[in-house]
C-alpha positions as CSV (number, residue, x, y, z in Angstrom):
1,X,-65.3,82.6,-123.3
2,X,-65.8,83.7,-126.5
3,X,-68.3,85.7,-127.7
4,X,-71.5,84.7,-129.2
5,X,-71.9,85.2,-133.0
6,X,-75.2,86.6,-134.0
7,X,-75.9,84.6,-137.7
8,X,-75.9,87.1,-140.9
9,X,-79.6,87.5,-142.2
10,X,-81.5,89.2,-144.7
11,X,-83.5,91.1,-141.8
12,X,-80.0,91.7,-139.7
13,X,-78.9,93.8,-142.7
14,X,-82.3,95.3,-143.8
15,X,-82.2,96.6,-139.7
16,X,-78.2,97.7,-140.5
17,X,-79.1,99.6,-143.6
18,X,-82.1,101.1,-142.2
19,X,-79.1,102.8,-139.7
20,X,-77.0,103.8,-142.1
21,X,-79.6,105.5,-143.8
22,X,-81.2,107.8,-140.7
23,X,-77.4,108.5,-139.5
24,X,-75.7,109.2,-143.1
25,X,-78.8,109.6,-145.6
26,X,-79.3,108.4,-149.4
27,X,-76.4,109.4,-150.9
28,X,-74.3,108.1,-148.4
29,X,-75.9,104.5,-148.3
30,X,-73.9,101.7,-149.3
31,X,-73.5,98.1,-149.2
32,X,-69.8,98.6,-147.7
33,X,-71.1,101.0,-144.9
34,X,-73.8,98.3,-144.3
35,X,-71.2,95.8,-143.7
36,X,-69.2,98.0,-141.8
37,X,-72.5,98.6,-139.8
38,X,-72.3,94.7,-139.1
39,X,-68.8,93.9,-138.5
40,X,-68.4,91.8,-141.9
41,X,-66.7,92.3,-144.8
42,X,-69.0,93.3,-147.8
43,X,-69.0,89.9,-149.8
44,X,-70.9,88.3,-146.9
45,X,-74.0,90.5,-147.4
46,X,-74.2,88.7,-151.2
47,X,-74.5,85.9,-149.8
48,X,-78.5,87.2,-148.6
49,X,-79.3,90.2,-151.0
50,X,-77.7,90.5,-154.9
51,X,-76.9,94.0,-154.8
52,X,-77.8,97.2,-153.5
53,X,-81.0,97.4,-155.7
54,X,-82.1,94.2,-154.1
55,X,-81.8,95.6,-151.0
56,X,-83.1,98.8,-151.4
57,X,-86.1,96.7,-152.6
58,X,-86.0,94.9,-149.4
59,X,-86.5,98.6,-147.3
60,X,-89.5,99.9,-148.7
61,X,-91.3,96.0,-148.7
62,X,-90.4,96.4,-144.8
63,X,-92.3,99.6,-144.9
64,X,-95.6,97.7,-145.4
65,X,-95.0,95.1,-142.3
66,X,-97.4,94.7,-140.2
67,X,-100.1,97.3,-142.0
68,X,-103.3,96.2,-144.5
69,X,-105.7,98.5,-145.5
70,X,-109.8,97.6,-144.3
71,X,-112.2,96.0,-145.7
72,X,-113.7,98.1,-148.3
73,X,-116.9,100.1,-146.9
74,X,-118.7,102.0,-149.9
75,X,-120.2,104.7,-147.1
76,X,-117.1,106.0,-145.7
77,X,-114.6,105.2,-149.1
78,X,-112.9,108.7,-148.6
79,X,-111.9,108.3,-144.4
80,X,-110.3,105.0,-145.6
81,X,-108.1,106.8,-148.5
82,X,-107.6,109.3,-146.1
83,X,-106.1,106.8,-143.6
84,X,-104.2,105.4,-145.9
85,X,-102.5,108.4,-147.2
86,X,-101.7,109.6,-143.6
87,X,-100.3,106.3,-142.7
88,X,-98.5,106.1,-146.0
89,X,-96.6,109.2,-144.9
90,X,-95.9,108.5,-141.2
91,X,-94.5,105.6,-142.1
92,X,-92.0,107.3,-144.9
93,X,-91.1,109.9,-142.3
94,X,-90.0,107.3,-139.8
95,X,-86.3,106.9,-141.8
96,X,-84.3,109.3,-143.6
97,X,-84.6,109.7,-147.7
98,X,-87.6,106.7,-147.3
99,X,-89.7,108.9,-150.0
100,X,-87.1,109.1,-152.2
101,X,-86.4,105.1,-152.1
102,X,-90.1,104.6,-152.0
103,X,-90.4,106.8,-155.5
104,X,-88.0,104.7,-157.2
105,X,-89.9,101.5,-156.1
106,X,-93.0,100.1,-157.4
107,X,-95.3,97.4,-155.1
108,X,-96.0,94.8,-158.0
109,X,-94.2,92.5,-156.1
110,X,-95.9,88.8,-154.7
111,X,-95.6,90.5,-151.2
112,X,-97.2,94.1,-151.8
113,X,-99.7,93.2,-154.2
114,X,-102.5,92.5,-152.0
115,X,-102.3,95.8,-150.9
116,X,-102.7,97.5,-153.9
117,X,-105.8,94.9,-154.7
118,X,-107.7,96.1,-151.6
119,X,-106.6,100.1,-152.6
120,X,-108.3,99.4,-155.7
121,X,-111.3,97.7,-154.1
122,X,-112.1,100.4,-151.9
123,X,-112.0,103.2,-154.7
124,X,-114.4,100.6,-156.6
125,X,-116.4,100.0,-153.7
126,X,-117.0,104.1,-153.5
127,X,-118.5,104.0,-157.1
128,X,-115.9,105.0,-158.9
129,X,-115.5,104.7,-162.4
130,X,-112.8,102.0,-163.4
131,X,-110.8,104.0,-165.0
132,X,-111.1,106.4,-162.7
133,X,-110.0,103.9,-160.1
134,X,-107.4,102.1,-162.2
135,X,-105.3,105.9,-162.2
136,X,-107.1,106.6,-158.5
137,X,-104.0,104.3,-156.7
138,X,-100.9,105.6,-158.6
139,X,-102.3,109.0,-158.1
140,X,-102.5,109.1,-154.5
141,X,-99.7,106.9,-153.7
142,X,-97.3,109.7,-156.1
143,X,-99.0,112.8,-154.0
144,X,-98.2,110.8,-150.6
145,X,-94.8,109.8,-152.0
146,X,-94.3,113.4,-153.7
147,X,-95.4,115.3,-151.0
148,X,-93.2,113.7,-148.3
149,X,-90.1,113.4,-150.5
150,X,-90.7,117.3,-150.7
151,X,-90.7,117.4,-146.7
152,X,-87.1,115.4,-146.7
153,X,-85.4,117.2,-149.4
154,X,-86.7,121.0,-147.4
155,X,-85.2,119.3,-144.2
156,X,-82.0,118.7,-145.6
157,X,-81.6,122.1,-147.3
158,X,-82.3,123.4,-143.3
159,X,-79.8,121.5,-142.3
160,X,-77.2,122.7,-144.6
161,X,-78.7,126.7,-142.9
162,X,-78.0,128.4,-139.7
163,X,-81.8,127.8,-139.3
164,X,-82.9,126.0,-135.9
165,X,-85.8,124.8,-137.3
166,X,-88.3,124.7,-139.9
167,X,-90.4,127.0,-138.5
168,X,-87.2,129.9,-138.7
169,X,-86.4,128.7,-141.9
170,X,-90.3,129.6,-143.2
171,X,-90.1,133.1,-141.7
172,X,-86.7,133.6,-143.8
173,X,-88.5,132.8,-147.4
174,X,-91.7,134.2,-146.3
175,X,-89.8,137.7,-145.6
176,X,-88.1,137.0,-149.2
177,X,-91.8,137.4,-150.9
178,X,-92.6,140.0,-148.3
179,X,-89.7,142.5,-150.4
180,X,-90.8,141.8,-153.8
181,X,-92.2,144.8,-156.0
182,X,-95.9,144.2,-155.7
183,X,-96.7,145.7,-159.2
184,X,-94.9,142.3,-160.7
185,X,-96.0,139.6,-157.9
186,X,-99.0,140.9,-156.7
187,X,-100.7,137.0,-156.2
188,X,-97.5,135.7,-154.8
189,X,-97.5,138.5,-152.0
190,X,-100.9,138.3,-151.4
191,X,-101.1,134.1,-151.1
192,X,-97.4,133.8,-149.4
193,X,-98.9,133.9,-146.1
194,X,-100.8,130.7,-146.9
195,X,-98.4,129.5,-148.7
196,X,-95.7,129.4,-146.1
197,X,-97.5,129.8,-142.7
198,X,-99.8,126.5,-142.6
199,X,-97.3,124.0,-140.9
200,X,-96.9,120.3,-143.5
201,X,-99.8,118.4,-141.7
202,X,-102.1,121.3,-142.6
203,X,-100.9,121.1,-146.1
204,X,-101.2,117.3,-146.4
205,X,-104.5,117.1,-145.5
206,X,-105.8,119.9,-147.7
207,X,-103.9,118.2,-150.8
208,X,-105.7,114.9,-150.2
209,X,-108.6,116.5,-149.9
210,X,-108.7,118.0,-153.4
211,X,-107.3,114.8,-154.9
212,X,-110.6,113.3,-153.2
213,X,-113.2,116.0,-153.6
214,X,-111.6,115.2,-158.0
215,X,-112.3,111.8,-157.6
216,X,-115.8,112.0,-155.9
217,X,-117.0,114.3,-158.9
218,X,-116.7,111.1,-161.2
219,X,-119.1,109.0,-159.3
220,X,-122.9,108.9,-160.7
221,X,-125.4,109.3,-158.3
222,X,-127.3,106.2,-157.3
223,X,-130.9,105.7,-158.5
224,X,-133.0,105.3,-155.8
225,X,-135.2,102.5,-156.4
């Protein structure tokens, strides 16, 4: 008996190139290792997405399945950006190079805009200015998007080291600062400890909470009545 053919899709090939991706990385991501990924030769993938842009497209939409942000509550404005940014970031570091693909992307599309309507309605629900809120979004979503395309970029410099892990790869460039003359550098030796000993989730957090603690500064206090 012959075997059963599984019918080409749009999600078949967004799941393929989300493999090719983890396994080979950015660079190496194309439409005719997505194919090959498949077991069909590379014109049949047009027949679902125009081109690799398209595609890529596709990826970071997928990103948002199955997530939506609360409904806006004005007491606790700052948890709710906070889990959004955490979220945001978990969810790039679940594939290979995501950040980078996310950077290039921008959700103004019919399926992500709803999500960046309730974003804005919870920084307006907080009190903050509009235009304060109107740069509020961007500005978050670039330090989440930033900050973990950082995190990918470190880990594939690692890989191309004899370092085990990120951890022996810290001690390295912390031991680096460590031998510089003090008379020249004297901030950077005294701060490299900080700089290079917190671990990324320690780092995150403290970068959202600046970008927060910014943002709260704008609000006017209520008038009590």
């Amino acid at each position: 008996m012959a075997p059963v053919r599984v019918p080409l899709t749009r999600e078949r090939i967004i799941d393929a190139a989300y493999t090719v991706l983890d396994r080979e990385g950015y660079e190496r991501l194309s439409m005719r290792q997505v194919a090959g990924e498949l077991g069909v030769a590379v014109s049949a993938l047009y027949a679902h997405v125009s081109s690799k842009d398209e595609l890529l497209e596709h990826m970071y939409t997928r990103l948002f399945d199955g997530h939506s942000l609360p409904d806006p509550d004005p007491e606790h404005w700052q948890e709710q950006i906070k889990d959004f940014a955490r979220e945001g970031r978990a969810r790039l570091l679940r594939h290979r190079d995501m950040a980078r693909i996310s950077m290039a992307h921008v959700p103004f599309t019919p399926e992500l805009l709803p999500h960046v309507e309730r974003l804005l309605a919870i920084f307006r629900a907080g009190g903050l200015p509009d235009a304060v809120a109107a740069a509020a979004g961007d500005m978050m979503s670039t330090f989440m998007e930033g900050f973990t395309f950082e995190e990918s970029m470190w880990e594939e410099r690692r890989r191309n080291t004899e370092a085990a892990s990120w951890k022996e790869m810290r001690s390295t460039i912390k031991g680096y600062f460590d031998t510089l003359p003090p008379e020249r550098f004297p901030n950077l030796i005294a701060l490299s400890g900080m700089i290079f000993d917190d671990d990324n989730d320690a780092r995150f957090e403290l970068g959202i909470e600046i970008i927060l603690r910014g943002l709260a500064s704008y609000i006017e206090p209520r008038t009590q009545p």
